[in-house]
NUMI-346606 format. One record per residue: x, y, z of N, C-alpha, C in turn. Coordinates in pm, whole numbers. Atoms other than C-alpha are relative to their C-alpha. Layout:
% NUMI-346606
<npx->X npy->Y npz->Z capx->X capy->Y capz->Z cpx->X cpy->Y cpz->Z>
...
END
This chain:
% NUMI-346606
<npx->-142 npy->8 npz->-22 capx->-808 capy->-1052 capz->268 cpx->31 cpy->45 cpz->142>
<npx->-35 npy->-12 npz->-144 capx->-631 capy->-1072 capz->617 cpx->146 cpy->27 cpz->-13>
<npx->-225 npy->-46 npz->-46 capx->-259 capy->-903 capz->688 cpx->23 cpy->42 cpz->129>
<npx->-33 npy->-21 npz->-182 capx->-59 capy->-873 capz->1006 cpx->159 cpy->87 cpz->-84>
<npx->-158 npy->-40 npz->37 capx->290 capy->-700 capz->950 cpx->63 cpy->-20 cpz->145>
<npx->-89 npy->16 npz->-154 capx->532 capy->-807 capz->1212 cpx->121 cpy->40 cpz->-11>
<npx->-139 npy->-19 npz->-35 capx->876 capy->-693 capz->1333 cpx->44 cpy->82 cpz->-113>
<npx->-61 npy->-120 npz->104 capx->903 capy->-373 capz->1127 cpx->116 cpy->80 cpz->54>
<npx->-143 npy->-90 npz->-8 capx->1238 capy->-177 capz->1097 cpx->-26 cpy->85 cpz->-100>
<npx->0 npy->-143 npz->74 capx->1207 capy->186 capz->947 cpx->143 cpy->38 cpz->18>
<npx->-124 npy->-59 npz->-19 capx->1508 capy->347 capz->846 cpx->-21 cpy->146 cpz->-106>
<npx->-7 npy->-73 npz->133 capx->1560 capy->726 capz->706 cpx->98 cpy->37 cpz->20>
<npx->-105 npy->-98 npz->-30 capx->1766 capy->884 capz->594 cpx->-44 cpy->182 cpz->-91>
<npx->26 npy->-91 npz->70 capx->1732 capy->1262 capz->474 cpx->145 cpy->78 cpz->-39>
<npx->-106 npy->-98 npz->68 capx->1971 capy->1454 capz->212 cpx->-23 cpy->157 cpz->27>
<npx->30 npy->-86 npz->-20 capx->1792 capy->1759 capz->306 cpx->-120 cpy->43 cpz->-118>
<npx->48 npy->-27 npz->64 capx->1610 capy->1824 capz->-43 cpx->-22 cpy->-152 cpz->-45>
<npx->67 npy->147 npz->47 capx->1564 capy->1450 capz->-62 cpx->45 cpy->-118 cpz->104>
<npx->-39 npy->111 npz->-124 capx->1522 capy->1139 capz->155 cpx->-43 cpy->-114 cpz->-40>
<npx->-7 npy->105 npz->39 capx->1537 capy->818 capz->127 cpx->-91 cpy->-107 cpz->105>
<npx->59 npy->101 npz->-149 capx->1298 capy->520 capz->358 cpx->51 cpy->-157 cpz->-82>
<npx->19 npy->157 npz->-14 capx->1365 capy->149 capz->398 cpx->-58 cpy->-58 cpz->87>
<npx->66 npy->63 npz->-72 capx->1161 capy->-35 capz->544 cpx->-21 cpy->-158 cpz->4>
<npx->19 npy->128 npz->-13 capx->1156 capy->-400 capz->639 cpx->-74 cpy->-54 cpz->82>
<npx->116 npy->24 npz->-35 capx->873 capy->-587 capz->714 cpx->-18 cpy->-153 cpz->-29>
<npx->32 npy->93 npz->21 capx->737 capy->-909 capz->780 cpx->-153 cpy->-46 cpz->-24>
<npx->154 npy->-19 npz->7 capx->395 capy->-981 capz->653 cpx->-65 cpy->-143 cpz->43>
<npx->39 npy->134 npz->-32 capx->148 capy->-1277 capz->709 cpx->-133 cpy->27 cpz->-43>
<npx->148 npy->-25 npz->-2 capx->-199 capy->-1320 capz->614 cpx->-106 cpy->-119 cpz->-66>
<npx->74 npy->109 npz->83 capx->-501 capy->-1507 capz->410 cpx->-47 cpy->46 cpz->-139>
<npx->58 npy->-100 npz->68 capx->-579 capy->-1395 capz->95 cpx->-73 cpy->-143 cpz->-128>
<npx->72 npy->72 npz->71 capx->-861 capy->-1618 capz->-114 cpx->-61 cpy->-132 cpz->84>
<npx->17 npy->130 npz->-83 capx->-895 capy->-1882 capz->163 cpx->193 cpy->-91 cpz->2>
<npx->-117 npy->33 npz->1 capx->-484 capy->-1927 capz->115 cpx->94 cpy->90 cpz->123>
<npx->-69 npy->-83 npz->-120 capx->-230 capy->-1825 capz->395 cpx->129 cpy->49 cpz->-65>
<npx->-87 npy->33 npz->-24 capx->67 capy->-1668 capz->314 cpx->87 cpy->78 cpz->92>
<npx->-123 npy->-117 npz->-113 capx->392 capy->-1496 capz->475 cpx->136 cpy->22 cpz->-120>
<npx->-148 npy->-11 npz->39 capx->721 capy->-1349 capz->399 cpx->28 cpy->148 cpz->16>
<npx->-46 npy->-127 npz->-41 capx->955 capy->-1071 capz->415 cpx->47 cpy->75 cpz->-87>
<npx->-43 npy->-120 npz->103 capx->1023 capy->-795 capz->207 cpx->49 cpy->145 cpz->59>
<npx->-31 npy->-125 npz->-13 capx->1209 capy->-476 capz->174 cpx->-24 cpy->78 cpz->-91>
<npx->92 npy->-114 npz->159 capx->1029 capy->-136 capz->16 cpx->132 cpy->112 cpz->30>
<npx->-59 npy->-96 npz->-5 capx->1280 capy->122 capz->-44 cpx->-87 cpy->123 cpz->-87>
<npx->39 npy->-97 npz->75 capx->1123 capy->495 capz->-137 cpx->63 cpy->146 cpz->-16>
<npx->-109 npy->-80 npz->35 capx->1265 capy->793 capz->-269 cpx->-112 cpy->143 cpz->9>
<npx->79 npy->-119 npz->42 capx->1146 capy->1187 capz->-194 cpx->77 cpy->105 cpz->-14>
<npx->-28 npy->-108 npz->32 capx->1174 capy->1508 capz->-310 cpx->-57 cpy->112 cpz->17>
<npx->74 npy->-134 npz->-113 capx->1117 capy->1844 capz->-128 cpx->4 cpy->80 cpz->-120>
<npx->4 npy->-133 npz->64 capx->985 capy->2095 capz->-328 cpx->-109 cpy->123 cpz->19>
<npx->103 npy->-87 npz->-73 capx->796 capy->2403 capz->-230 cpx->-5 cpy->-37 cpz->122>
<npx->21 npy->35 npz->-129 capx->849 capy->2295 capz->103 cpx->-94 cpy->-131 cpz->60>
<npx->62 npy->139 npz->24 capx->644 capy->1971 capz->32 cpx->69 cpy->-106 cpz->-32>
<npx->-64 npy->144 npz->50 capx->762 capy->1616 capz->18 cpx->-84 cpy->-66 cpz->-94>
<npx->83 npy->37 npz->110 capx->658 capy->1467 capz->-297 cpx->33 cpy->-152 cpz->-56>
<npx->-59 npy->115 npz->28 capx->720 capy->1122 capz->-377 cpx->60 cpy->-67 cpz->-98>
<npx->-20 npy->30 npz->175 capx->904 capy->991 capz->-694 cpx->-1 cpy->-144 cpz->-33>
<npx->-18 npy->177 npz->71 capx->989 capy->609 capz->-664 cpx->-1 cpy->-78 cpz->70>
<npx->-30 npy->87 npz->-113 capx->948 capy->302 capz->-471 cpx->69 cpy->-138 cpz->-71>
<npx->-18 npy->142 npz->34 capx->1061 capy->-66 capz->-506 cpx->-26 cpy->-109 cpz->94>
<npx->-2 npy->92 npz->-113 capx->985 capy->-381 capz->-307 cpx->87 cpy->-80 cpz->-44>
<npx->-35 npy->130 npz->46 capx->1130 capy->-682 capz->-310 cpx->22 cpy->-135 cpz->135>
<npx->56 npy->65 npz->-123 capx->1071 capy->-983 capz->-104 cpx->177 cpy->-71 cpz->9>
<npx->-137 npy->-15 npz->-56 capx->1407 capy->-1058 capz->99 cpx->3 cpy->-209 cpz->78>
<npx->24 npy->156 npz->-102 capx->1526 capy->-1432 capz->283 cpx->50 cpy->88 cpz->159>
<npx->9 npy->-45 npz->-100 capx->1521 capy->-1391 capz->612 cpx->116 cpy->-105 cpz->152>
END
């Protein structure tokens, strides 16, 4: 399998005891002898505890562009 990610946009934001990422991303690649592409957005969700960020939830979902 072959991937490229192009023209990424990170976004955070932090609540202080929890923060939030989006990230949008364009991917591309080969995977089986097939090419493909497209764009998706992963949103993930954390939670500080003990002074550690701990992760609880993500989601993707592939976006039009």
């Amino acid at each position: 399998m072959q991937l490229s990610r192009l023209g990424e946009e990170l976004i955070i934001q932090d609540f202080g005891s929890t923060a939030i990422t989006n990230l949008k991303v364009r991917v591309a690649g080969l995977f089986k002898g097939e090419s493909f592409s497209g764009s998706y957005r992963y949103t993930r969700t954390y939670l500080k505890r003990n002074e550690q960020w701990q992760f609880l939830a993500d989601q993707a979902k592939a976006i039009a562009v």
